[in-house]
Structures are given as C-alpha cells and as structure tokens.
N, C-alpha and C positions, 0 to 999 in steps of 0.2 A: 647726469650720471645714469645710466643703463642698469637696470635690477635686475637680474634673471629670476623669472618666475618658474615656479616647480610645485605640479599637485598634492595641493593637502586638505585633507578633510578632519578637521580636529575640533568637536563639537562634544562638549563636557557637561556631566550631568545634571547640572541647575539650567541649562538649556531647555525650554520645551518650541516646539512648531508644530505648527497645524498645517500639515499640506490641504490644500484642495482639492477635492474629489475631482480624477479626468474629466470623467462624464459632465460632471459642472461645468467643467472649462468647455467640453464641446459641445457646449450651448451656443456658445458666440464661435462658429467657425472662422469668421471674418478678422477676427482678431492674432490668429495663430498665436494663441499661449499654448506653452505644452506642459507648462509647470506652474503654480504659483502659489506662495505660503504667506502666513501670520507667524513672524518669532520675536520671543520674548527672551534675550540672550544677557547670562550673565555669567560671572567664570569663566569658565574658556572657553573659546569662541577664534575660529582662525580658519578661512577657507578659501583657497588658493586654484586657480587654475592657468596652464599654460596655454591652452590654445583650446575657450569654449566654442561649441558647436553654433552655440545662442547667442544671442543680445540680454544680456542680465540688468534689470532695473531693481535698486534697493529705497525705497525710501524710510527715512529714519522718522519715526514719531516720536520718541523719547530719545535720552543717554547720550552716548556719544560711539562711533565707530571710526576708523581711519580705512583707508584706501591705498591701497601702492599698484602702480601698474611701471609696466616698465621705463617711463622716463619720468614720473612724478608723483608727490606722495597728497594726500589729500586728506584733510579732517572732516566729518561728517556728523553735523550737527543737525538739532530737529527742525524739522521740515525740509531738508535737504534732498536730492534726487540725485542720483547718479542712472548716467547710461554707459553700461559697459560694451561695448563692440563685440559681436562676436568673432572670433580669429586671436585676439587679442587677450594676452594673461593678465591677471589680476590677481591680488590678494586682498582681503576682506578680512579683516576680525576688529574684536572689541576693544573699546579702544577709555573706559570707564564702567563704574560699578553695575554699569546695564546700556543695555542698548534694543531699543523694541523698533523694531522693521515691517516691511513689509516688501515678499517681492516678486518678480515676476521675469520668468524664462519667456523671451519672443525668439518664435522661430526665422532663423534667417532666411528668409524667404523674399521676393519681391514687393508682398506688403508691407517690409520694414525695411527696407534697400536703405531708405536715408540716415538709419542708425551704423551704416558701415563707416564709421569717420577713422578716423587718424588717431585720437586722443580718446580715453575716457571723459565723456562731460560730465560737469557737476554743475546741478540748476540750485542756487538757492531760493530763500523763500518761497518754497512752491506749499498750495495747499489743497491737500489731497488725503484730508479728513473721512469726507463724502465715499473716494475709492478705498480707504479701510476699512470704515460700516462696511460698503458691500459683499467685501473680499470675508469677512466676517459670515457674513449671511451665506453667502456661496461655501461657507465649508461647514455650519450647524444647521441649515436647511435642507431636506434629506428630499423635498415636493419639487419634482421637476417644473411643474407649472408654476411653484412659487419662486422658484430659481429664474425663473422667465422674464420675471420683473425688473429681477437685479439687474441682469445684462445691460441694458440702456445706460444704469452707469456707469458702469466698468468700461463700454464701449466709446459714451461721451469725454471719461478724464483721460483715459488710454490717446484717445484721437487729439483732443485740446492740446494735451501736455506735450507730448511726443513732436504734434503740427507735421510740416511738410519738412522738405527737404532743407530749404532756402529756409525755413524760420530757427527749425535745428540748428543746423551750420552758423547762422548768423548768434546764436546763442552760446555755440563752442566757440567762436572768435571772440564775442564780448567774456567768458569766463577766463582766454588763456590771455589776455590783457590786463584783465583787473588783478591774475594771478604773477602777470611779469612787474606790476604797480607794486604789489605786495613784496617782492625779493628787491624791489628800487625806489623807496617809499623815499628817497633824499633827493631823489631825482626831482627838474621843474617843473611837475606834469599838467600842462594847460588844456585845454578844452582842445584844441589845433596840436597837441602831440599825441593828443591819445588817438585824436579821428585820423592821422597820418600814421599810428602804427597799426588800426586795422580796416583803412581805407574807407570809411564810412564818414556821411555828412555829418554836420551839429545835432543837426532834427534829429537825424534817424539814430546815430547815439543816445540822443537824450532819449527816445522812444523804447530803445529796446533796455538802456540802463532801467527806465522805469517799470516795463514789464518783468524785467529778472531780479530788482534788487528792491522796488519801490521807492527808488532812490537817483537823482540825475547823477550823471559821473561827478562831479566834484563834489557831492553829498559824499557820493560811495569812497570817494579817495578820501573826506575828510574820518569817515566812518573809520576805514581804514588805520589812517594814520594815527587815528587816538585808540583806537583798539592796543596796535602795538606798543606804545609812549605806554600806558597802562598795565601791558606787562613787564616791560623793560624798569619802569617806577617800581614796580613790586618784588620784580626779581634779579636787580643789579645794585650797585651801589654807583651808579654811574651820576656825575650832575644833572641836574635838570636840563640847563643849558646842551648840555651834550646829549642826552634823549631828543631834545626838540630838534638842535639838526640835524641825528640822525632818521627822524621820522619827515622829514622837510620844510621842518621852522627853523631859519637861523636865525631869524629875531625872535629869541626869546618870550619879551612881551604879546606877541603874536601871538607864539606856542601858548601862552597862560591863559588870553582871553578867549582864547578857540576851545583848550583845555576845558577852562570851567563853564563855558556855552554850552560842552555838550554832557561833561560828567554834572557837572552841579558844583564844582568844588574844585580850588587850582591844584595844580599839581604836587605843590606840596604838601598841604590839608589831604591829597589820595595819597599819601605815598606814608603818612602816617598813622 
C-alpha cells in the first residue's frame, strides 16, 4: 500500500538538538554534508518530507523511532541506520518514551550518486559509537585546528558505512528479503530460496548476512521466527501449536526445542 507523504515539522518541547556549526562541516569538503546534528528526542517528535533535496541518514543510539516512506513502514531500533534517498518522502517521529539520534544531510551530488536507490535502506546492527563521539566534538569544539582531528573519523565511518555502489545495493537487496521473510515467516525458506529470491550465491549470502546481521541467513530467519512466536505468546491467546506454524514450525516439538535453544525456557514457561 502507497502512503502519501506530506511536510511536517512537529518537534515539541522536551526535544533538545545540537546542530553543528557549517563552518565545522566545511572542514571535510570531500564529504558534502550540508547539515548534521545530535538529538535527544522525547514527546513529540514527527518530521515528514515529500520530496528532500538530500540523502538524510538517522542513526539511532537509544529508544526507539519508526520510519514510513511511501511503500513501507519500518521500526528503528538502537544501532540501527537508515538511508533515506533524496527525491523521496519520508516520515520520521518517535516511536517510545525517547529516542537519541544522530544525523546527517548529504548533499545529492556525484559523491553520493549510489544512495539514489529505489527504497529507503535500513542497515542493522551497525556500530557507529566512534561517529557520535566525533559529531559530539565537532559541535562543543569552538578550535578549528582541533576540529581537524575529528575529520579523519567522520570521513573513515562516513566512507566504510555508506561503501560503494555494488556493497550498498547488495545490502538494500539483503534488507528487502529478510523484510519479505518477516511478512512470510510460515513460508519453507531454505538456503536455495532465499539465494533464488535475490539472486545471490550461498557464499556470498552467507557473507554479506554476516556483515549486516552478524548472523548466517538461517541464524537470522531463526532469529526471526522466535522474535515473532514471543510476541504472538504474549499478546494472543492463540495455542502454541498454532503460533509455531504460524511462525514456520508445524512440528510443534521442533517449535519447543528451537524455542527454548534460543529463549532459555519453552514456550510455555514464556508465555507465563
């Protein structure tokens, strides 16, 4: 389903951000930021654009935020990264009792050509600790020569994260699979269906599952599967038996043994 997006700026007053000084940012010309902040968002929090000028990256350090762009919704959890296309709308607000960010406007230019994708991505488990110290420093450090310093990280995790064209794309392909897994978690999904829905060998699945997830694809499906079973346990009254194939155990016993592998405890001992 199709969302239409419409500009809003609705930023309430337990909200505080720290933009960073221009001048800071045109330290690293090479980078084309033309904007970037530190916010610490709680209350209301909601910021919407139909058609930005920029490539907008959020990353989440704390709480929690959601994501809506126009064909998909997205939760945003800590350590989480999103890259938002510029051209393309988006809506952004909080999404729990806080949510601390960190983020940054690249200009759409030739230096960032391979963030023009199709889809908003969402990279999980990224760690990018290191680029909030610096982003920190770059807006209470007032010493251009000491600002000088920072650069080299901001420029190293910037470059690493973001990569080339082909490592990007091949990261938006691995997110909109593990995302069609999630809406078909009953489905039979083998190692040989997942590499024929995004054309990619064993190896190179396993490779790149473990760079974005730390996890080989059938860790990450089983991840998966018991995330959901665990809320469905907590918030239905549904049987177990019926949880498990809806999550893609129809032997039950299966679902119990996998269950308490990975919780500690079977499914019914969580559910009570």
């Amino acid at each position: 389903m199709r969302n239409t997006i419409v500009d809003v700026l609705d930023i309430g007053p337990e909200c505080t951000e720290r933009f960073i000084d221009v001048a800071a940012l045109a330290q690293a010309p090479d980078l084309h930021i033309t904007l970037a902040g530190c916010s610490n968002l709680s209350g209301r929090y909601c910021v919407a654009r139909s058609s930005p000028l920029e490539h907008t990256l959020f990353y989440t350090l704390s709480g929690q935020g959601k994501l809506t762009t126009e064909h998909n919704k997205y939760t945003l959890t800590e350590n989480t990264l999103i890259v938002l296309p510029a051209k393309q709308g988006f809506e952004v607000k909080i999404d729990a009792p806080h949510w601390d960010v960190i983020w940054l406007n690249l200009a759409n230019t030739h230096r960032w050509k391979h963030l023009n994708l199709t889809e908003a991505l969402v990279l999980y488990e990224q760690k990018l600790e290191s680029l909030h110290l610096a982003m920190e420093l770059l807006y209470s450090e007032k010493s251009a020569t000491l600002r000088e310093g920072v650069m080299p990280i901001l420029s190293h995790y910037l470059n690493t994260t973001l990569q080339s064209e082909a490592q990007i794309g091949g990261q938006n392909r691995l997110t909109s699979l593990f995302l069609e897994i999630e809406e078909r978690l009953q489905f039979d999904w083998t190692i040989e269906a997942m590499c024929e829905h995004v054309h990619y060998s064993a190896p190179h699945l396993h490779r790149l599952c473990q760079a974005q997830y730390g996890k080989s694809p059938m860790q990450q499906l089983i991840y998966l599967r018991i995330k959901r079973a665990k809320s469905l346990l907590l918030n239905t009254r549904w049987p177990v038996a019926h949880i498990a194939a809806y999550v893609g155990y129809p032997n039950i016993f299966n679902f119990s043994k996998r269950f308490k592998k990975s919780v500690g405890v079977s499914p019914s001992e969580f559910r009570k």
